[in-house]
ZALOMAR-122910 format. One record per residue (C-alpha): residue number from 1; residue in one letter; x, y, z. Coordinates in steps of 0.2 Angstrom, whole numbers, plus 2048, in hexadecimal, padded with zeros to 3 digits. Each point is the difference from the previous one (the first is absolute). Layout:
N
[NUM, "a", [X, Y, Z]]
...
***
This chain:
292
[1, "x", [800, 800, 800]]
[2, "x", [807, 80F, 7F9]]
[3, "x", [7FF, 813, 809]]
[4, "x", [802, 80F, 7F7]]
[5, "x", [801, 811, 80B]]
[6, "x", [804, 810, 7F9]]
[7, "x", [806, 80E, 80C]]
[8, "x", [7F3, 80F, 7FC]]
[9, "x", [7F4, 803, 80C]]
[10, "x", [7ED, 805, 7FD]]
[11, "x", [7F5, 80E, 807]]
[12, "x", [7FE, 7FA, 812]]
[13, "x", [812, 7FE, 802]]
[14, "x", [801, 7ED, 7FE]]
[15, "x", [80D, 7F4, 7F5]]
[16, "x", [7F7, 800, 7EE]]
[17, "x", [7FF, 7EC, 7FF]]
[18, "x", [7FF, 7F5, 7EF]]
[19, "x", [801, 7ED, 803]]
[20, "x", [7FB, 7F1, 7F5]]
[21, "x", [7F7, 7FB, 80F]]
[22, "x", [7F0, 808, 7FD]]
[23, "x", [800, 7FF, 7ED]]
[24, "x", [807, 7EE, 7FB]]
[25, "x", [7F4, 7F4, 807]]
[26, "x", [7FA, 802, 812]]
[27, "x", [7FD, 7EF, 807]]
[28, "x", [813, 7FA, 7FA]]
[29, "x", [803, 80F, 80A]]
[30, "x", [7F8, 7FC, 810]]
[31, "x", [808, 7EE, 7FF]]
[32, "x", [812, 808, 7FE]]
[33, "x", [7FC, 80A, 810]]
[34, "x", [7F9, 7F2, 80B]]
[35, "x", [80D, 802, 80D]]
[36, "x", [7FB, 813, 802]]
[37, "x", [7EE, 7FA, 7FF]]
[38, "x", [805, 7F5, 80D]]
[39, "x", [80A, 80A, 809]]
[40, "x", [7F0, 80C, 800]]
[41, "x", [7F4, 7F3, 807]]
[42, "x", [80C, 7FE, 80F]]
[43, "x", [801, 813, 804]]
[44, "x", [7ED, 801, 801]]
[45, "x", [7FF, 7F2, 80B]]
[46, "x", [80A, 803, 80C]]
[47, "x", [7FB, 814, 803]]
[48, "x", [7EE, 7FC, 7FF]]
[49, "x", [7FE, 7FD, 814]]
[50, "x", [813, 805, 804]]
[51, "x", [7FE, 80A, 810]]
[52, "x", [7EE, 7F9, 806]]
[53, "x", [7FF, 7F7, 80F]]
[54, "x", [7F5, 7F2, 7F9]]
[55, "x", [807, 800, 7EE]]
[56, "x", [7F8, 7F5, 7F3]]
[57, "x", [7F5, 7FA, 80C]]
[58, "x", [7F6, 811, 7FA]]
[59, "x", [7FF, 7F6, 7EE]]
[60, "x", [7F3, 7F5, 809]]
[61, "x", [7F8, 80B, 80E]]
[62, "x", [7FD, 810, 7F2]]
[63, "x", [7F5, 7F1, 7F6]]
[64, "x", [7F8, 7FA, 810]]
[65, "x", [7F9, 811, 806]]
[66, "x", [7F8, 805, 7EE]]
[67, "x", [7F8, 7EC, 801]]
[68, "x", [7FA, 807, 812]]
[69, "x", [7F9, 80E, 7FB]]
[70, "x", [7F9, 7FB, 7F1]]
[71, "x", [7FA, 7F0, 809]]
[72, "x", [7F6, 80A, 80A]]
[73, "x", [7F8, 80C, 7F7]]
[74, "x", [7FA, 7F4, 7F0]]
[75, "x", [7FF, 7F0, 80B]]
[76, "x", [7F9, 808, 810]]
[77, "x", [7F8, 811, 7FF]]
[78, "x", [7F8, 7FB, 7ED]]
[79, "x", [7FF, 7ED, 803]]
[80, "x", [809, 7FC, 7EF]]
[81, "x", [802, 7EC, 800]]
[82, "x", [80B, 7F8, 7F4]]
[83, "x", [7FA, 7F3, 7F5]]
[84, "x", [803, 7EE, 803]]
[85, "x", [813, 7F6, 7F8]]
[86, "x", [7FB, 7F6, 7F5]]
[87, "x", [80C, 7F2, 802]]
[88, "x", [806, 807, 811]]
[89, "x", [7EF, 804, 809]]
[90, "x", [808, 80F, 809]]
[91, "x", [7F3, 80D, 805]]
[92, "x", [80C, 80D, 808]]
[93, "x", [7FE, 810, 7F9]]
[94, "x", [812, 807, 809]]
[95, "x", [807, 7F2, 7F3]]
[96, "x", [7F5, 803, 7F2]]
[97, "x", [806, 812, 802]]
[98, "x", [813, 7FD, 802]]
[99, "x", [800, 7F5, 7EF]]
[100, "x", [7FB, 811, 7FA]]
[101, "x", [809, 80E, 80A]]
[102, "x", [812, 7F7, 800]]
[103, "x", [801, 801, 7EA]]
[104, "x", [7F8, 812, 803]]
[105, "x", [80D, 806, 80C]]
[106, "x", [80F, 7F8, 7F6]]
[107, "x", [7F9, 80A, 7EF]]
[108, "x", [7FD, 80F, 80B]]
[109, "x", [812, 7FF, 809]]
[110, "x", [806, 7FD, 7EE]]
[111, "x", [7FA, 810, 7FB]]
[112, "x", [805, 80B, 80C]]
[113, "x", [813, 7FC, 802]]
[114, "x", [802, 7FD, 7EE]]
[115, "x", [7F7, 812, 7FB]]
[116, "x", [80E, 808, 80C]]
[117, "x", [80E, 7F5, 7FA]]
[118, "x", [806, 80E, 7F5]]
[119, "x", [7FE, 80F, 80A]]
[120, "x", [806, 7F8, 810]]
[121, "x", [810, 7FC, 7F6]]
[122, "x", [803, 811, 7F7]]
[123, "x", [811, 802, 805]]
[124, "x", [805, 7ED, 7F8]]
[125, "x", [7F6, 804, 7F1]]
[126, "x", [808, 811, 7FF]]
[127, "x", [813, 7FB, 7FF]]
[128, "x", [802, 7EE, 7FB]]
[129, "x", [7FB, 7F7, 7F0]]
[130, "x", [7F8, 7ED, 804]]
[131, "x", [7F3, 7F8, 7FC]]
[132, "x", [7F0, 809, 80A]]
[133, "x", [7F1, 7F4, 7FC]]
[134, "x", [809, 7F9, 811]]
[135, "x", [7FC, 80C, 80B]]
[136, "x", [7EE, 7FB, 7FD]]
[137, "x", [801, 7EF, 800]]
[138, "x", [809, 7FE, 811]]
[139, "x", [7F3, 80A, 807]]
[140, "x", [7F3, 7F2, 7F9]]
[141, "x", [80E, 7F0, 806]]
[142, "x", [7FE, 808, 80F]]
[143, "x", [7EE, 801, 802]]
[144, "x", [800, 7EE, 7FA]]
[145, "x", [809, 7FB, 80D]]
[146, "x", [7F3, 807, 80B]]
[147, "x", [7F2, 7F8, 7F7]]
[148, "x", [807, 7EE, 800]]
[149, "x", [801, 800, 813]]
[150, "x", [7EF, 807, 803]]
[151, "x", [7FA, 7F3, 7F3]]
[152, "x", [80B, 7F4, 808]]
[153, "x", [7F8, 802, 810]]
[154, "x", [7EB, 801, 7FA]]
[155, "x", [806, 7EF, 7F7]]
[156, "x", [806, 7F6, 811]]
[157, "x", [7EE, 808, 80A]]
[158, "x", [7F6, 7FC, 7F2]]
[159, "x", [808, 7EF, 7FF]]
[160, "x", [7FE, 7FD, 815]]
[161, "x", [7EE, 805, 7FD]]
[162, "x", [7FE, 7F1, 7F2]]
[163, "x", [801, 806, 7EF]]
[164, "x", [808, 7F7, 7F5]]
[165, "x", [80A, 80B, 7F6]]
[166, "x", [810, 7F9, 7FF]]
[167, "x", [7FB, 7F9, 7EE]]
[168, "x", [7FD, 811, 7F9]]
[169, "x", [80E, 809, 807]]
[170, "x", [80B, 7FE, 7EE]]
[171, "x", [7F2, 80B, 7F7]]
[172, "x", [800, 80C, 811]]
[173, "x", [811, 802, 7FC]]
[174, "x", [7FC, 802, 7EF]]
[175, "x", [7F4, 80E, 803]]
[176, "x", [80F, 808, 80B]]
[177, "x", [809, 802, 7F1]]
[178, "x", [7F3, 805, 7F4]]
[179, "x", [7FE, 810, 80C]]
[180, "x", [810, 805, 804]]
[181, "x", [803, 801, 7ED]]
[182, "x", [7F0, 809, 801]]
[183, "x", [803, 80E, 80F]]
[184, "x", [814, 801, 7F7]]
[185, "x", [7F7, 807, 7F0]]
[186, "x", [7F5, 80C, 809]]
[187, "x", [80E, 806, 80C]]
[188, "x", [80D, 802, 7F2]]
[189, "x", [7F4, 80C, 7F7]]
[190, "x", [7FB, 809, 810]]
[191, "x", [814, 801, 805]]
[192, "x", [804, 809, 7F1]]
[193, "x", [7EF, 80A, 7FE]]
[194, "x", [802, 807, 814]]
[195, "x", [811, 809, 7FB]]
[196, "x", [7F8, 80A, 7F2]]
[197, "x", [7ED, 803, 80B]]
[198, "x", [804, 802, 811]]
[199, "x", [7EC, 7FF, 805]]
[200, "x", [800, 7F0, 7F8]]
[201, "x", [805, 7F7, 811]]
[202, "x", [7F0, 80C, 808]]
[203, "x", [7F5, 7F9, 7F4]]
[204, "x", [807, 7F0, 801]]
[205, "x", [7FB, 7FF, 811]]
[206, "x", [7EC, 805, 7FA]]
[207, "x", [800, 7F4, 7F4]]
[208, "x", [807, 7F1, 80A]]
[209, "x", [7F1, 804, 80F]]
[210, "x", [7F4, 7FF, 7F1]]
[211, "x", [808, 7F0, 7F9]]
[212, "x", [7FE, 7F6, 80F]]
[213, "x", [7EE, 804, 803]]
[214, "x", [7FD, 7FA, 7EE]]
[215, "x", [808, 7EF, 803]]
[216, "x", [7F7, 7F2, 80B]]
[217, "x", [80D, 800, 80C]]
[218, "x", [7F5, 805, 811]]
[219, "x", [7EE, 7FA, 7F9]]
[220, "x", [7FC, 7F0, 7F6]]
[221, "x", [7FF, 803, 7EF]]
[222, "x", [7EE, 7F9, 7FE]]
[223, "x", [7FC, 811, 808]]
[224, "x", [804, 809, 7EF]]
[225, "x", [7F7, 7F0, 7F6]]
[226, "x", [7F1, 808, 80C]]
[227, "x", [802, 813, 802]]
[228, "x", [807, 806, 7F1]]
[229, "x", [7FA, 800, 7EC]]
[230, "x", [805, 7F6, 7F4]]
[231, "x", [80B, 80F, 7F7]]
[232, "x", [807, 802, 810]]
[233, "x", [806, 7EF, 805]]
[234, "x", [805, 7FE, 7EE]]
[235, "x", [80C, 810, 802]]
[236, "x", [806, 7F8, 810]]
[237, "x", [806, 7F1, 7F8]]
[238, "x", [80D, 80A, 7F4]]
[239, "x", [807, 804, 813]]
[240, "x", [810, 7F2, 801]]
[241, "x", [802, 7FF, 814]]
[242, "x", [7EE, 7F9, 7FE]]
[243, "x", [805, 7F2, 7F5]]
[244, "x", [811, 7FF, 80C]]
[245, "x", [7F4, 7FF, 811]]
[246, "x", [7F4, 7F4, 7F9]]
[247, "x", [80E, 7F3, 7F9]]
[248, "x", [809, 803, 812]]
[249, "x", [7F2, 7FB, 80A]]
[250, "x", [7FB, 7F2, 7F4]]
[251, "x", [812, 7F6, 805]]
[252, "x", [802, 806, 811]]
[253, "x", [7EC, 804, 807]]
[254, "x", [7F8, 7F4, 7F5]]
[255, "x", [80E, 7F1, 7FF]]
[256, "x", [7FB, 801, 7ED]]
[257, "x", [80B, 802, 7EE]]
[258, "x", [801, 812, 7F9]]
[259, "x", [7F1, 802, 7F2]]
[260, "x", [80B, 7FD, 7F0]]
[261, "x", [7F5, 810, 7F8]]
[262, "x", [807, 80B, 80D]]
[263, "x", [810, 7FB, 801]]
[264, "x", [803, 801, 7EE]]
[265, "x", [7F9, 813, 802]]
[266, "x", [80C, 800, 80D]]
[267, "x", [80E, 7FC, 7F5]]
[268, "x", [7FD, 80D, 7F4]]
[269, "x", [7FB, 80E, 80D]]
[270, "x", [812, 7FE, 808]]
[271, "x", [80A, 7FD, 7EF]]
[272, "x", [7FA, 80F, 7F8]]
[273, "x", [800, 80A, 80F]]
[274, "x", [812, 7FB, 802]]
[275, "x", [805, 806, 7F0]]
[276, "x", [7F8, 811, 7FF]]
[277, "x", [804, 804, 80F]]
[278, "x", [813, 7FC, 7FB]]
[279, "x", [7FE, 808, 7F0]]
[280, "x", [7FB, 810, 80A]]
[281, "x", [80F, 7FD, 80C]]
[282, "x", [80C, 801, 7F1]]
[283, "x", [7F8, 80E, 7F7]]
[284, "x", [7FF, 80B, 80F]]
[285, "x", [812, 7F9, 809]]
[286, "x", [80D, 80B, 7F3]]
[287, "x", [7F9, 810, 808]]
[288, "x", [7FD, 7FB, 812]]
[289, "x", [813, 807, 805]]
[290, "x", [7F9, 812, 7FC]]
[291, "x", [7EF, 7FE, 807]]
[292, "x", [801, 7F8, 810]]
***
């Protein structure tokens, strides 16, 4: 992997940069920077909780006080039920909800550290030529790391309570993969787009509230079935995390193989949101020295 950097500076005062690394082919450049990718990952680890007294034990407890809340005001105050497994026969709405929350709060996570990889790195973006697609995609290896555990962890209760899930945990790991690809796209685009429209992490924030709402994450989604058109629902259904909670809940809640519908939408969803997202990156990346 080749560098070229020139000694002229731009309007801001920084290095002007020209590297291959943006313009040859982007993924043989993230593979040539795999050790600074991984190199990344670690950094992000292991400042997350540095200085807390209960350190990554807040990965778990964070999750736990939004099913509390949640819990209570759906399951208690408004008396939501969850429907029966249909190979597992579990009736708990707290699980019915987690199956839900736990992909909700990895794509949410996703997006807010890898909208702020850019800007929170100015100084490295500013003054060094490397490969940049990184800085994002630490950011989402290290909310992964998160969601594994906390998936980790709803698998072994959901096991002790009897479902048997085991057998479907391949395709679970499967939909893992088909999201992060899917949150990447999204958060690559977003990187790149927050350096340029600084109110874009403001209305982010708006339209995060508004997606979680949308998606049957804390009600069944038979309550849209009931409640809402058929325009509507049918609007709904262009929504991905739908698709991405329902085929969730069907190998973990239900004990049940992914509808092979929904996954192949899946597929494409997180494929082609992947490479726009990437091609936005690229286009945008040669002019992110002088902007952020």
């Amino acid at each position: 992997m080749r560098h070229h950097f020139s000694g002229t500076t731009n309007d801001t005062g920084c290095p002007r940069q020209v590297s291959t690394i943006t313009t040859v082919n982007p993924v043989s450049n993230v593979l040539a920077s795999r050790e600074l990718l991984w190199s990344l990952t670690q950094r992000e680890l292991s400042t997350k909780y540095r200085r807390s007294f209960l350190g990554w034990s807040w990965s778990m407890l964070n999750p736990l006080a939004t099913v509390g809340i949640y819990g209570f005001v759906f399951g208690v105050l408004f008396g939501a039920t969850a429907p029966e497994g249909r190979n597992s026969g579990l009736t708990s709405f707290v699980f019915f909800m987690l199956c839900g929350l736990i992909p909700w709060n990895f794509f949410s996570m996703s997006m807010s550290l890898g909208m702020n990889a850019i800007s929170a790195n100015s100084g490295l973006v500013c003054k060094v030529a490397f490969c940049r697609e990184t800085l994002v995609f630490s950011n989402i290896a290290h909310a992964l790391v998160q969601f594994l555990i906390e998936l980790a962890i709803l698998v072994i209760l959901l096991a002790a309570f009897g479902s048997p899930l085991f057998i479907h945990l391949p395709m679970t790991l499967v939909l893992v993969v088909l999201l992060a690809v899917f949150v990447t796209g999204i958060a690559l685009a977003l990187s790149a787009l927050s350096v340029f429209f600084r109110d874009l992490t403001y209305l982010w924030a708006i339209a995060t509230q508004i997606w979680f709402f949308i998606t049957p994450i804390v009600y069944p989604p038979e309550l849209i079935e009931s409640e809402v058109p058929t325009w509507g629902q049918n609007l709904l259904r262009l929504n991905p995390m739908v698709h991405f909670v329902s085929e969730f809940r069907a190998c973990l809640y239900h004990a049940e193989f992914p509808n092979p519908q929904k996954l192949l939408v899946l597929v494409v969803s997180s494929v082609s949101t992947l490479m726009i997202g990437w091609w936005a990156f690229t286009r945008l990346s040669r002019r992110l020295p002088e902007e952020v």
